[in-house]
C-alpha atoms as a printed R data frame, in Angstrom:
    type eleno elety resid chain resno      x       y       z
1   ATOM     1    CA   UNK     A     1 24.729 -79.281 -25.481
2   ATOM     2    CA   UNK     A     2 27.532 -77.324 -24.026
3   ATOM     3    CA   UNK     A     3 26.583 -74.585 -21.647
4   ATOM     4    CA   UNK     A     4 27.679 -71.843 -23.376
5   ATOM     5    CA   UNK     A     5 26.186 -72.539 -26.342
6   ATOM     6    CA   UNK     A     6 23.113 -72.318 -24.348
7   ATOM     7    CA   UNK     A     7 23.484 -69.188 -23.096
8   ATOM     8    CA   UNK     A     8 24.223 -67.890 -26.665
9   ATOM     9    CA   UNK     A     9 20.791 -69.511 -27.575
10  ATOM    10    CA   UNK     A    10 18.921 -67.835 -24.780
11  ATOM    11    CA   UNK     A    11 19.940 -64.361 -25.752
12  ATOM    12    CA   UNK     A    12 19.642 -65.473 -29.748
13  ATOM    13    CA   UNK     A    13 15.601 -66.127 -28.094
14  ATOM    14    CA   UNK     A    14 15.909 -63.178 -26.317
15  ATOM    15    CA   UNK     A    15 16.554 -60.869 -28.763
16  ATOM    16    CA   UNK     A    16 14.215 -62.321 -30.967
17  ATOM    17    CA   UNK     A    17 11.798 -61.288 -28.394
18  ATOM    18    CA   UNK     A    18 12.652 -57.934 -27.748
19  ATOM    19    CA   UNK     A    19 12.916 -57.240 -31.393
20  ATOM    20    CA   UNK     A    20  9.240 -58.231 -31.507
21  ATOM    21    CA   UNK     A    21  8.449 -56.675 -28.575
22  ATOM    22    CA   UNK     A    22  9.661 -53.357 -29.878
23  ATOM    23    CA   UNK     A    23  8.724 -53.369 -33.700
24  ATOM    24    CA   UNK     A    24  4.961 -54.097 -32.348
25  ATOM    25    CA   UNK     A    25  5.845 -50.882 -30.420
26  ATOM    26    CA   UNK     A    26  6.797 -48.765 -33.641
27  ATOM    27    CA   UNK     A    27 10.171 -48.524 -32.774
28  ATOM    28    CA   UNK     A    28 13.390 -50.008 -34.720
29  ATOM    29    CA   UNK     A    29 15.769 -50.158 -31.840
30  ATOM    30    CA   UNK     A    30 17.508 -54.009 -32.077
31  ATOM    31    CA   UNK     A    31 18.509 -53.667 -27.990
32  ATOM    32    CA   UNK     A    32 16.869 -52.147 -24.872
33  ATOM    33    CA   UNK     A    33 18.398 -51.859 -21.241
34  ATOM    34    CA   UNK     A    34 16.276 -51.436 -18.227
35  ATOM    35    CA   UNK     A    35 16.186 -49.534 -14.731
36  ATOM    36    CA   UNK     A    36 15.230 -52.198 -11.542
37  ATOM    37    CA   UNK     A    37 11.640 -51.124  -9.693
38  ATOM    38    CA   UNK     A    38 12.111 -52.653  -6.469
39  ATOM    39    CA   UNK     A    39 10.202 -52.073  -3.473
40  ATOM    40    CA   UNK     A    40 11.009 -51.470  -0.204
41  ATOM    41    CA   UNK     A    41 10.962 -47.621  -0.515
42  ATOM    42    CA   UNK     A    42 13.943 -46.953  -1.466
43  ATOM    43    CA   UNK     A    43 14.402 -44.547  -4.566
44  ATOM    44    CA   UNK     A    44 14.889 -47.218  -7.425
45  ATOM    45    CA   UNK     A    45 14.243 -43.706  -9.922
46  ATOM    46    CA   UNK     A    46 16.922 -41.726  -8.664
47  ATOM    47    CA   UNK     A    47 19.232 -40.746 -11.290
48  ATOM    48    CA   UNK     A    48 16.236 -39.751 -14.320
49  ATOM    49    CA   UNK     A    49 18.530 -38.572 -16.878
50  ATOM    50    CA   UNK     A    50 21.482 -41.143 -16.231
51  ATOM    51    CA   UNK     A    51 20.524 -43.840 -18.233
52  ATOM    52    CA   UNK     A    52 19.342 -42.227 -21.386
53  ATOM    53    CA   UNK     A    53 22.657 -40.298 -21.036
54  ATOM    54    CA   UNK     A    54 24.880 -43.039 -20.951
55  ATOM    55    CA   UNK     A    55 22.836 -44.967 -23.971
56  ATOM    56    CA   UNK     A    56 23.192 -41.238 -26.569
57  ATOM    57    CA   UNK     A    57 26.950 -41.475 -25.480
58  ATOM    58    CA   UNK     A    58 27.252 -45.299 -26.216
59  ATOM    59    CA   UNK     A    59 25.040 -44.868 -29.646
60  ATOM    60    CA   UNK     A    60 27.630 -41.989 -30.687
61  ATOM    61    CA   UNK     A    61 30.937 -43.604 -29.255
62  ATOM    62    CA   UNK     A    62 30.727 -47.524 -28.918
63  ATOM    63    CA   UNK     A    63 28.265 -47.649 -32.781
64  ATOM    64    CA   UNK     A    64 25.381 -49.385 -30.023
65  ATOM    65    CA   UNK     A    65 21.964 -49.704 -31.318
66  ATOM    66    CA   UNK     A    66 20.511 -48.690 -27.912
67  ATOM    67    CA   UNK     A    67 16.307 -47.579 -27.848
68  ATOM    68    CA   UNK     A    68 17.546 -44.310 -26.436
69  ATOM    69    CA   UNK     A    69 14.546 -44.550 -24.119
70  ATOM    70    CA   UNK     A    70 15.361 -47.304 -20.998
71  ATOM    71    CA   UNK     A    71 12.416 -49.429 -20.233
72  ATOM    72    CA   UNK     A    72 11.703 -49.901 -16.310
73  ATOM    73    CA   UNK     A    73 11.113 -53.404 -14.939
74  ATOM    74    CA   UNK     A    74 10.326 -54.881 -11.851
75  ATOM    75    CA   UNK     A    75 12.771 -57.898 -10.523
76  ATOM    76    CA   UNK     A    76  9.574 -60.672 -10.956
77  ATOM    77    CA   UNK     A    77  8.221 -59.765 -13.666
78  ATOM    78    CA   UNK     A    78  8.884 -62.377 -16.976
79  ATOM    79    CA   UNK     A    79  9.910 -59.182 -19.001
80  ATOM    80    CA   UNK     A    80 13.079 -59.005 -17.307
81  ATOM    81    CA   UNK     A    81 13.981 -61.793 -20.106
82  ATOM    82    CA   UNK     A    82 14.037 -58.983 -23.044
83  ATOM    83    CA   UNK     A    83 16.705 -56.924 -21.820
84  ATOM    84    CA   UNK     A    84 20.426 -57.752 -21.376
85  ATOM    85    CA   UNK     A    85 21.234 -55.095 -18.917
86  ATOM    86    CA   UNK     A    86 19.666 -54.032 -15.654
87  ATOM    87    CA   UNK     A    87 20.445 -50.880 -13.753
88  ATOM    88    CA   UNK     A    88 19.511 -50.369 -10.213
89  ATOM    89    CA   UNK     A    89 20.384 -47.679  -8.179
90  ATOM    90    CA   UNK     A    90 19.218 -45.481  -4.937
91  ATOM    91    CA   UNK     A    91 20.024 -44.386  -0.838
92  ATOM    92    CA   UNK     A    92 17.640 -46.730   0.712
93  ATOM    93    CA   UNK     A    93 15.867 -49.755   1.234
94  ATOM    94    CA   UNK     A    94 16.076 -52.655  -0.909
95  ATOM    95    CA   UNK     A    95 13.046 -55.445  -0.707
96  ATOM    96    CA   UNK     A    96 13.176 -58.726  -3.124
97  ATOM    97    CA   UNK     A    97 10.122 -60.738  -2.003
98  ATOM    98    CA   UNK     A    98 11.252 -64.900  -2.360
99  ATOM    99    CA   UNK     A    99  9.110 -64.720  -6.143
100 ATOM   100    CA   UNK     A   100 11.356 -61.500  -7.218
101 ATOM   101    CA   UNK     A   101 14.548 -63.182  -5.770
102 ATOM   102    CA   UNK     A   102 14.298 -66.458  -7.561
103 ATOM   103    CA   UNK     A   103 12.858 -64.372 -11.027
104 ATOM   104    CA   UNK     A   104 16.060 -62.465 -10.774
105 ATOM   105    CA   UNK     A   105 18.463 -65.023 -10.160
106 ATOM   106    CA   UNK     A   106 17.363 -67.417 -12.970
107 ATOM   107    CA   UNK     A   107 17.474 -64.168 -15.073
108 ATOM   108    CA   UNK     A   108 21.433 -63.815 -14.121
109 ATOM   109    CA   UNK     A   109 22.078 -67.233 -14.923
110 ATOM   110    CA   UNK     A   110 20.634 -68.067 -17.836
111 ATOM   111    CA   UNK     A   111 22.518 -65.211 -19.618
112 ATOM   112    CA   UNK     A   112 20.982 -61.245 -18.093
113 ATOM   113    CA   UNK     A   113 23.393 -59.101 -15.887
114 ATOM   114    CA   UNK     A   114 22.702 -56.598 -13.289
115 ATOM   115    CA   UNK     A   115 24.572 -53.548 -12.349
116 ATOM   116    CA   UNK     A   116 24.207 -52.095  -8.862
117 ATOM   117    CA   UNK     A   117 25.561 -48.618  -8.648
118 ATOM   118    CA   UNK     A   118 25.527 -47.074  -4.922
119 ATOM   119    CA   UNK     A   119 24.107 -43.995  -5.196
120 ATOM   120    CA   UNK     A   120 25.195 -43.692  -1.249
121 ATOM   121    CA   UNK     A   121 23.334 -45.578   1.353
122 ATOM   122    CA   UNK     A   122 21.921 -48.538  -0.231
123 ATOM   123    CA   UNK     A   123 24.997 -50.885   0.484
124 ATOM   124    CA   UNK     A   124 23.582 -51.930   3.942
125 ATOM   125    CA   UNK     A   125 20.470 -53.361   2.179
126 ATOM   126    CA   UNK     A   126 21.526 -55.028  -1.291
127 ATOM   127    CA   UNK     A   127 24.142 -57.247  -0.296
128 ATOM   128    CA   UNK     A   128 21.328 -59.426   2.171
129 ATOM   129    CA   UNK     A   129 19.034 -58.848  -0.356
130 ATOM   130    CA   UNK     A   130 21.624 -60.077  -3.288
131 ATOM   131    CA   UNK     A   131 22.204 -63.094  -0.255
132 ATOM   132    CA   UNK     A   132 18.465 -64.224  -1.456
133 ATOM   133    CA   UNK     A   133 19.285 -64.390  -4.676
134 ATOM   134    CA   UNK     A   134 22.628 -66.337  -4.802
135 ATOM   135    CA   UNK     A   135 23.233 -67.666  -0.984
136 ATOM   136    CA   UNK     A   136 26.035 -69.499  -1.882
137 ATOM   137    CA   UNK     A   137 27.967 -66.471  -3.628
138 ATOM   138    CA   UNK     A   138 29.959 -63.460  -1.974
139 ATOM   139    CA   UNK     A   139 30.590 -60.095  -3.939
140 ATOM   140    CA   UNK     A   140 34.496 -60.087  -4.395
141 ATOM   141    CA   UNK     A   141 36.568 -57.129  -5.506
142 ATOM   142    CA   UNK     A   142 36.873 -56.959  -9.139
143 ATOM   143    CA   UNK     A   143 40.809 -56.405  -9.914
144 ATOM   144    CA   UNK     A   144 41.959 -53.120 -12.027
145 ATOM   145    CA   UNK     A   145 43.314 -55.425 -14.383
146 ATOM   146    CA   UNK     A   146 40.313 -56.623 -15.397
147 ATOM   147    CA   UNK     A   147 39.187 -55.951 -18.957
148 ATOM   148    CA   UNK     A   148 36.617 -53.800 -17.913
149 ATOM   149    CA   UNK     A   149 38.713 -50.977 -16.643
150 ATOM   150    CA   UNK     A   150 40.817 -51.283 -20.374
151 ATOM   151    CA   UNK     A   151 38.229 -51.231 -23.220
152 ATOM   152    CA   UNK     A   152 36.889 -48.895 -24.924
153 ATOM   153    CA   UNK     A   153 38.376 -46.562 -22.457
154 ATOM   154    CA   UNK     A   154 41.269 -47.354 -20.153
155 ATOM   155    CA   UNK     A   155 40.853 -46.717 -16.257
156 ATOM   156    CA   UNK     A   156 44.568 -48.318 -15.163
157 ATOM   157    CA   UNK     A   157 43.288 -47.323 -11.673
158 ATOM   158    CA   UNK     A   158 39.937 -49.353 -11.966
159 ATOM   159    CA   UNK     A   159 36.912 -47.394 -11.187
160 ATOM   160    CA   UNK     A   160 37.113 -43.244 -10.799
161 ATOM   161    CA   UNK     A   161 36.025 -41.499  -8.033
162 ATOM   162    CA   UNK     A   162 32.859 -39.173  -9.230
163 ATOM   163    CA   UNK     A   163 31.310 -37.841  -5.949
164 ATOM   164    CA   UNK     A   164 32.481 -38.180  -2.411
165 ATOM   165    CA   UNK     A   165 30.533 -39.685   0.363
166 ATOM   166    CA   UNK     A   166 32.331 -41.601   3.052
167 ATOM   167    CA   UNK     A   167 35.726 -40.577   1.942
168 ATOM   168    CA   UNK     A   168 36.456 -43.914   0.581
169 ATOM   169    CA   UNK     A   169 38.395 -45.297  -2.746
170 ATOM   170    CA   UNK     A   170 35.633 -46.831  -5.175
171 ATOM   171    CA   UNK     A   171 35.470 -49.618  -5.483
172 ATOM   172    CA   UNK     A   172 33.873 -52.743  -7.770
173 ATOM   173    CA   UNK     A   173 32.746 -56.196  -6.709
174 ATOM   174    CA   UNK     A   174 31.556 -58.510  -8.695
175 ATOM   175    CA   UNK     A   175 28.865 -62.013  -8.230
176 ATOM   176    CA   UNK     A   176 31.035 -64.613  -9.993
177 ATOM   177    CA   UNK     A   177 28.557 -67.747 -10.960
178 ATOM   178    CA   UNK     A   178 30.045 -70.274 -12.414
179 ATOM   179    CA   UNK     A   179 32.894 -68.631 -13.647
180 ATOM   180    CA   UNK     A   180 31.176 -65.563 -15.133
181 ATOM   181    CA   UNK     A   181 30.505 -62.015 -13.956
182 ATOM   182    CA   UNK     A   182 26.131 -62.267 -13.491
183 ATOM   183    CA   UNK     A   183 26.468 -58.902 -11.073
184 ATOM   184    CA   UNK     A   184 28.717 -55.726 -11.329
185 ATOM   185    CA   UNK     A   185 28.064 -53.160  -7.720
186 ATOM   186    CA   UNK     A   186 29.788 -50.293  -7.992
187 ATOM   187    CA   UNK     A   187 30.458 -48.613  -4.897
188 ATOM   188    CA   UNK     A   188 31.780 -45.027  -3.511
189 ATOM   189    CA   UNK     A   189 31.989 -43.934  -7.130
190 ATOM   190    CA   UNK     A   190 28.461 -42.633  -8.016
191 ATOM   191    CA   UNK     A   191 28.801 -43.553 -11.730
192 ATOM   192    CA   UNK     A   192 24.641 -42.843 -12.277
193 ATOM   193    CA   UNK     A   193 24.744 -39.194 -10.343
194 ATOM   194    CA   UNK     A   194 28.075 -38.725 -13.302
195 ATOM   195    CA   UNK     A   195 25.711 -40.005 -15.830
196 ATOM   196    CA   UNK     A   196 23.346 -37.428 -14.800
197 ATOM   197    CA   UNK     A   197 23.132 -34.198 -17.062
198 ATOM   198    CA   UNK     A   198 25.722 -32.272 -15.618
199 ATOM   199    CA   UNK     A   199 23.861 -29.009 -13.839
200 ATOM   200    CA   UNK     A   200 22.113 -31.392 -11.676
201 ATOM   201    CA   UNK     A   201 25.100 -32.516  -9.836
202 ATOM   202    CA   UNK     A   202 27.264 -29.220 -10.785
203 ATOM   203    CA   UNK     A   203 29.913 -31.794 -12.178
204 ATOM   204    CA   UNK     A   204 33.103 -31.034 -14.063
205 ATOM   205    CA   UNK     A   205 33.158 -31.651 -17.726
206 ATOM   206    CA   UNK     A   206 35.923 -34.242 -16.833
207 ATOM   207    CA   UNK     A   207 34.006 -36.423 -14.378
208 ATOM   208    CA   UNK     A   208 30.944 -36.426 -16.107
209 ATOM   209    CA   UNK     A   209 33.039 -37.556 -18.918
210 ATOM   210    CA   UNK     A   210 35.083 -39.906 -16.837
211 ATOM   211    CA   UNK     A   211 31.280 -41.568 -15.648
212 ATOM   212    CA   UNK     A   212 29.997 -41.921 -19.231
213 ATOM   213    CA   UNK     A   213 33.204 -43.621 -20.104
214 ATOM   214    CA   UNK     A   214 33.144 -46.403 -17.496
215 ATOM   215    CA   UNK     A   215 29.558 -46.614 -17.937
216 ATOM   216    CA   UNK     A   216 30.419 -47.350 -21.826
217 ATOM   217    CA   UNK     A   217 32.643 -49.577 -20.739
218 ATOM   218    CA   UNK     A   218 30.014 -51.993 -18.697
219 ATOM   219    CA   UNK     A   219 28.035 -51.797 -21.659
220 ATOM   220    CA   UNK     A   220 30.504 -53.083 -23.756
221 ATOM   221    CA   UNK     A   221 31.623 -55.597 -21.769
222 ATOM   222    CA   UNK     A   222 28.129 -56.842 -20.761
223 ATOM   223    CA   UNK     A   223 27.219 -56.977 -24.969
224 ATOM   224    CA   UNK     A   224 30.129 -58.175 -26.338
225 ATOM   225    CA   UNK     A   225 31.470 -60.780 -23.931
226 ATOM   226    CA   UNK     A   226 30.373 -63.740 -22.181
227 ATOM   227    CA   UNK     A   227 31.027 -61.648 -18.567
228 ATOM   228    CA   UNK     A   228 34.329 -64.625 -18.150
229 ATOM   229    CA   UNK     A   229 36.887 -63.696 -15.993
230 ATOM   230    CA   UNK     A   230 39.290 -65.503 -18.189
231 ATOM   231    CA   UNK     A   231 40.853 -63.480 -20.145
């Protein structure tokens, strides 16, 4: 059986699962995303109003069937399986015991994805920590040009700038396994803090709009596509 095919099969399971998983819970929703609870102290729960934010704008703008309520999961636990998106975010620390790390990494390669999003000073401790879960990978720099800066919405520069902390350009990197995108870590950009409802950051109509639009963007890419760099 080709690969593919059984990646297409594990999310066909998948699905199946959550589906299950969520009619036994009284809801309808068909798909469910999920914030990361790692340990380590750092604040995995920053950001409380980004996620659901981002979901209402994908339900109303990309048609998604989205529970408008994100689950949380932890990176060991077996429930990780039932959603095909995981957020993580925070400042600090960053812990993945060697259970957690192996958990997450056969998660990413039998189909799940993970987005990182810096919400300034966790890049010190993700990238060793994302070193125990693929060793033999390095983030590289995800090009403008990719297909996630184009659809739905079109970023020609790649990611936009929402909040300033080091006075860098953001930037994107990607885990490439096998020839597909498992890991998206968004960096000096601040995407969740855009997500956010605007008063709590005092953002500008336009960047919180900006942030909602990439963010639709990942989620499109990450449910419609196989996460292939070929294009």
């Amino acid at each position: 059986m080709k690969k593919r095919t059984v990646v297409s099969l594990f999310f066909i399971i998948l699905l199946f699962q959550n589906s299950i998983a969520q009619k036994t819970s009284n809801t309808l929703w068909p798909y469910s995303i999920a914030l990361l609870k790692y340990s380590g102290g750092g604040d995995w729960y920053a950001n409380p109003t980004s996620l659901p934010n981002l979901i209402l704008f994908c339900n109303e703008n990309l048609g998604t069937n989205i529970n408008p309520e994100p689950a949380t999961v932890e990176p060991g636990d077996s429930r990780i399986a039932y959603y095909p998106f995981i957020h993580m975010t925070g400042h600090g620390n960053v812990v993945f015991n060697d259970e957690e790390a192996d958990n997450l990494r056969k998660y990413l390669i039998a189909g799940g994805f993970l987005h990182i999003d810096d919400n300034y000073g966790i890049d010190p401790y993700i990238r060793p920590q994302m070193k125990k879960v693929f060793p033999e990978l390095e983030f590289e720099p995800l090009s403008p040009m990719h297909p996630l800066f184009r659809q739905p919405f079109s970023f020609p520069k790649g990611l936009p700038k929402i909040h300033e902390h080091d006075n860098q350009p953001p930037q994107a990197f990607v885990l490439i396994y096998k020839g597909r995108v498992v890991c998206l870590y968004t960096y000096e950009t601040d995407l969740g803090d855009g997500w956010e409802d605007p008063q709590v950051h005092n953002d500008t109509p336009e960047k919180h709009l900006d942030a909602l639009r990439m963010g639709a963007n990942i989620i499109q890419y990450v449910f419609l596509k196989e996460h292939s760099l070929a294009e």
